[in-house]
C-alpha positions in Angstrom: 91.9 115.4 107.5 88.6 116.0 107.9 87.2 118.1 111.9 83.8 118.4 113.1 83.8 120.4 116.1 80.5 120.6 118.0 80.2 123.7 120.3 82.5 126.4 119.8 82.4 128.1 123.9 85.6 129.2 125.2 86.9 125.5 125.7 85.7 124.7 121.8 88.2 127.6 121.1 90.9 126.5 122.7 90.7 123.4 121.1 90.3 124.3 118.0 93.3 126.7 117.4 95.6 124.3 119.2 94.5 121.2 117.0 95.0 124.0 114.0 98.2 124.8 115.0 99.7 121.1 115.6 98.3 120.2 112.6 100.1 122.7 110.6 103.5 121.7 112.5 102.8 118.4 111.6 101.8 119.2 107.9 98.9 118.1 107.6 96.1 119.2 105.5 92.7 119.9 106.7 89.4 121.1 107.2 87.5 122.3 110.1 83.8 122.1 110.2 81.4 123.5 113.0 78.4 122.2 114.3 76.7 125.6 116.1 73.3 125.5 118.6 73.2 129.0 117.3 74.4 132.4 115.4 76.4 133.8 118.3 80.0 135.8 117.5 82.6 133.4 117.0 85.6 134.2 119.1 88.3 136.0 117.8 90.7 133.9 115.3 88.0 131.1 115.1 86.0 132.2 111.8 89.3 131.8 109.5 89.8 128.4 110.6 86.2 127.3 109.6 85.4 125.8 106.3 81.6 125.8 106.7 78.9 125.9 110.0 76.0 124.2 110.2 73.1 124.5 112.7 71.6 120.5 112.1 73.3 117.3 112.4 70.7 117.0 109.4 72.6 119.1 107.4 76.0 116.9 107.4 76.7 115.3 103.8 80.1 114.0 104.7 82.2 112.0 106.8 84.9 113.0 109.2 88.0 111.6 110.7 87.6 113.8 113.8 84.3 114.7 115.8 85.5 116.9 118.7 82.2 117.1 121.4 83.1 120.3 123.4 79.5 121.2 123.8 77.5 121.9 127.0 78.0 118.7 129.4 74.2 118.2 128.9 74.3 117.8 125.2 77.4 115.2 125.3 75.6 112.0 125.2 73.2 113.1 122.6 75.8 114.2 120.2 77.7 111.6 120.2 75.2 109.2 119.4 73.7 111.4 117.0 77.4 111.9 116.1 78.6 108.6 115.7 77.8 107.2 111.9 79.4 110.6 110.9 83.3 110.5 112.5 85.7 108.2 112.7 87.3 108.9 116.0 86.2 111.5 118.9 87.3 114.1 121.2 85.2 114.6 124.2 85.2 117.5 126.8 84.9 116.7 130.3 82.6 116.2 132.3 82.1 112.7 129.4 78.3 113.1 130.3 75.6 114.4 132.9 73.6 111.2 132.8 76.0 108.3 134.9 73.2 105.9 133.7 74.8 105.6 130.1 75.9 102.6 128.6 79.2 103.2 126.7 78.5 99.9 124.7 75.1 101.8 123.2 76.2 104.8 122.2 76.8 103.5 118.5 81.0 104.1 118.4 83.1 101.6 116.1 85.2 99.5 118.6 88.2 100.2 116.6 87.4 103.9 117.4 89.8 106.5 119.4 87.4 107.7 122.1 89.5 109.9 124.5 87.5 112.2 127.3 89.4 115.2 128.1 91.9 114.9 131.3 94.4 117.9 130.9 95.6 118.0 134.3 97.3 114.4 133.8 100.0 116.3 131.0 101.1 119.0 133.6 104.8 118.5 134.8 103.6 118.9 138.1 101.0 116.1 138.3 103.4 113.9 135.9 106.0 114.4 138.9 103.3 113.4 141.2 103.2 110.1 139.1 106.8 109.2 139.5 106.5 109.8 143.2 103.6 107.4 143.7 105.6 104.7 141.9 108.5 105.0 143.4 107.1 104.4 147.4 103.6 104.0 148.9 101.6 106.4 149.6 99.6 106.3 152.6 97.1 109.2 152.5 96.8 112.1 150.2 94.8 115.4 150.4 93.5 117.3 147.0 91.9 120.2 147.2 90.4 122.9 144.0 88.8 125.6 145.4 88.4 128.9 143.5 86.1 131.3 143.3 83.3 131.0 140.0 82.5 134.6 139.7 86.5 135.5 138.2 86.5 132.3 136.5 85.2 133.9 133.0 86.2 137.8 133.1 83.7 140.1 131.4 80.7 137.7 131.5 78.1 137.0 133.9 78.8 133.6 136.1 75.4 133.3 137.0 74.5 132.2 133.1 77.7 130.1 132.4 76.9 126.2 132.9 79.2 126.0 136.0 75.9 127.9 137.6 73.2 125.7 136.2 72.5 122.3 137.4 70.6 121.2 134.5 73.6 122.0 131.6 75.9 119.7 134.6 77.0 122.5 136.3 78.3 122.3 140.1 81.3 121.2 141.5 80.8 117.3 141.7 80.5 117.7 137.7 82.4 120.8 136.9 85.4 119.9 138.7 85.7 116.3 137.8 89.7 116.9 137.1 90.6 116.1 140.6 88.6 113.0 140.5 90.2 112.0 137.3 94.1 112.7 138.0 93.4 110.8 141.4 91.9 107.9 139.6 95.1 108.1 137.5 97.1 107.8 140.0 95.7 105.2 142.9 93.0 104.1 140.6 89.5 103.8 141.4 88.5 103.7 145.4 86.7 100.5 147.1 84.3 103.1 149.1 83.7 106.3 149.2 81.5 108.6 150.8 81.3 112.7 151.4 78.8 115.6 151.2 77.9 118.0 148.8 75.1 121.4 148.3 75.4 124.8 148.0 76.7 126.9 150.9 77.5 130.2 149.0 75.6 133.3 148.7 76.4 132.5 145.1 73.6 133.1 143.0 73.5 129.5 141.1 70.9 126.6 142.1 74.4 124.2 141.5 76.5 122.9 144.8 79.4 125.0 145.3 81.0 122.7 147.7 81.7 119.2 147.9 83.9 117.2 150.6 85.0 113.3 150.1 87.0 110.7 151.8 87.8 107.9 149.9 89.2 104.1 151.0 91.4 102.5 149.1 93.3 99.4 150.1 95.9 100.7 152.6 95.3 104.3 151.4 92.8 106.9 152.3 92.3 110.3 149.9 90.4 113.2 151.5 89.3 115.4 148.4 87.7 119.0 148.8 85.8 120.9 146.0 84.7 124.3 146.0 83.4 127.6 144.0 83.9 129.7 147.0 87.2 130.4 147.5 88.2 134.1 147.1 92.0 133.3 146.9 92.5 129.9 144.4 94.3 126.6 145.9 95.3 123.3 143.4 97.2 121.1 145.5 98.0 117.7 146.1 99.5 116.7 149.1 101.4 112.6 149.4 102.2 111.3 152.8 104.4 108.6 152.3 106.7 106.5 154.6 109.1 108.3 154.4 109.1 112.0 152.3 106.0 113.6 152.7 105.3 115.7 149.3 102.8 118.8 148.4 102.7 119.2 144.6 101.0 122.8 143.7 99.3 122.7 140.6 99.0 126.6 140.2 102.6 127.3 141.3 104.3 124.9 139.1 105.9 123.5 142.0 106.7 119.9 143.8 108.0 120.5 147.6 109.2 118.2 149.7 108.2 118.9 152.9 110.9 117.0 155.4 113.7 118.1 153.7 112.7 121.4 152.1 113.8 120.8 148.4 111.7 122.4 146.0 111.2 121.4 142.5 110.1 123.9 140.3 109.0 123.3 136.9 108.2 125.5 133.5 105.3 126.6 132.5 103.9 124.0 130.0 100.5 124.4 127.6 98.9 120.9 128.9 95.9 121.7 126.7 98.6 122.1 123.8 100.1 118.7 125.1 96.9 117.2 125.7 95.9 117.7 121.7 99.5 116.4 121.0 98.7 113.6 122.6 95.5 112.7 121.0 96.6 112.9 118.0 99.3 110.4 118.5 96.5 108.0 119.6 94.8 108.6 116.5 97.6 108.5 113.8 99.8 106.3 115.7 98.0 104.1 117.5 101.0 103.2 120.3 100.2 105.3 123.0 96.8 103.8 123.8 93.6 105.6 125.4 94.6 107.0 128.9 90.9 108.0 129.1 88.2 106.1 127.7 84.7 107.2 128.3 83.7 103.9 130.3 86.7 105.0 132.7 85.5 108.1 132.5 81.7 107.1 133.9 82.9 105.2 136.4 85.1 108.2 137.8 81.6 109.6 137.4 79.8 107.4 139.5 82.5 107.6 141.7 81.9 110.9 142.9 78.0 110.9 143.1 77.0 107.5 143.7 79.4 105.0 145.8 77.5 106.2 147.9 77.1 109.8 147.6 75.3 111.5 150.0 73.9 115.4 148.7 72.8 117.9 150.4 69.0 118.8 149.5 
């Protein structure tokens, strides 16, 4: 099997010893190439697992079965079309792209083509349990919050030059923290309306909004959804409020509480980016667990949070 990855940041890490490692547990030969914007230090444990780098899509002479885009959010749409006559089936990071304005159809992809956009959140056991529980009765509002604060996101570097900080790479939080956005969508679907505010409230030195607060209609649901950089002390949560159990399910503590009668699930630590690869690949060599996340679902939970209707701050 034949790998392009294109970016190699911390999440183009990640990926690629995880995909290195399944593969080898699956035993199957193959090559790693790297498309680089520039001569930075790899990580550590990334050069070994390289065959060659290049710096210019000019410079590919073959074809691949993977291309994984993991790239600065900006770049995305541009290197997959640029992308697209050289790999069979592709990998992209989320946010899909910066631009809602895209047209999937145009982007040059073979329509027999595994295009999955990253969701990792939807392969934790905590918002898997959250699934089963919105099947099983209706829900009749739900609260999600993320709020964390940027600067201890990325120890030892300086947040106000990671992407997160920069509107133009699609930094801020209505890009940057599109998981909520997506795992919601996964689980009620796509709203009828919504509407909320976003901008930057902080004394965070970034020119991206740090704070974003939705509601959203659905038919005989409503989801409240808050989105932050600010928040010295991190929250993930999800809370159900159903007919009968009402349910808060705490990404960050593994846990699934039921909040009338006080039962508690608790649930092991699992590697979703480990799952989520695991899962990929079974959509490419398998072909029978479908595409949970294609990137025209993947727009419109895009356009979702900035444009039906989407009022920002200045």
């Amino acid at each position: 099997m034949k790998i392009l990855f294109a970016g190699l940041g911390s999440i183009g890490t990640r990926h690629i010893k995880n995909l290195h490692a399944l593969l080898c547990e699956r035993g199957i030969t193959h090559e790693i190439d790297a498309l680089r914007g520039s001569d930075a230090p790899l990580r550590d444990g990334v050069a070994p697992l390289l065959r060659r780098s290049f710096h210019s899509i000019s410079e590919l002479d073959e074809h691949y079965d993977l291309a994984f885009v993991t790239n600065p959010t900006a770049l995305h749409e541009q290197t997959v079309r640029q992308l697209a006559p050289f790999a069979d089936h592709f990998f992209i990071e989320k946010p899909v792209f910066s631009d809602l304005s895209v047209e999937v159809e145009t982007l040059g992809l073979r329509p027999d083509s595994v295009c999955y956009v990253a969701c990792p959140l939807r392969h934790t056991p905590v918002l898997r349990r959250a699934k089963q529980l919105c099947e099983q009765e209706p829900v009749r509002a739900a609260r999600a919050i993320c709020s964390s604060y940027l600067p201890d996101w990325r120890p030892g570097t300086d947040y106000r030059q990671c992407y997160s900080a920069r509107r133009a790479l699609g930094g801020g939080v209505v890009l940057d923290l599109i998981h909520e956005w997506d795992y919601l969508s996964w689980l009620f679907g796509l709203p009828e309306a919504v509407s909320g505010f976003a901008g930057k409230y902080s004394a965070l030195e970034i020119d991206s909004d740090d704070l974003a607060v939705y509601i959203a209609k659905y038919p005989g649901l409503l989801v409240t959804l808050h989105l932050d950089y600010l928040g010295r002390a991190p929250v993930r949560e999800l809370g159900l409020f159903c007919d009968g159990e009402p349910y808060r399910a705490d990404l960050l503590a593994g846990t699934v509480q039921h909040l009338k009668s006080g039962e508690l699930e608790q649930f092991a630590p699992e590697d979703f980016y480990l799952n989520e690869m695991n899962y990929f690949l079974d959509c490419v060599l398998d072909r029978v667990c479908g595409n949970m996340n294609t990137p025209a679902h993947a727009l419109e939970v895009l356009r979702t949070a900035a444009l039906r209707p989407f009022a920002a701050q200045p």
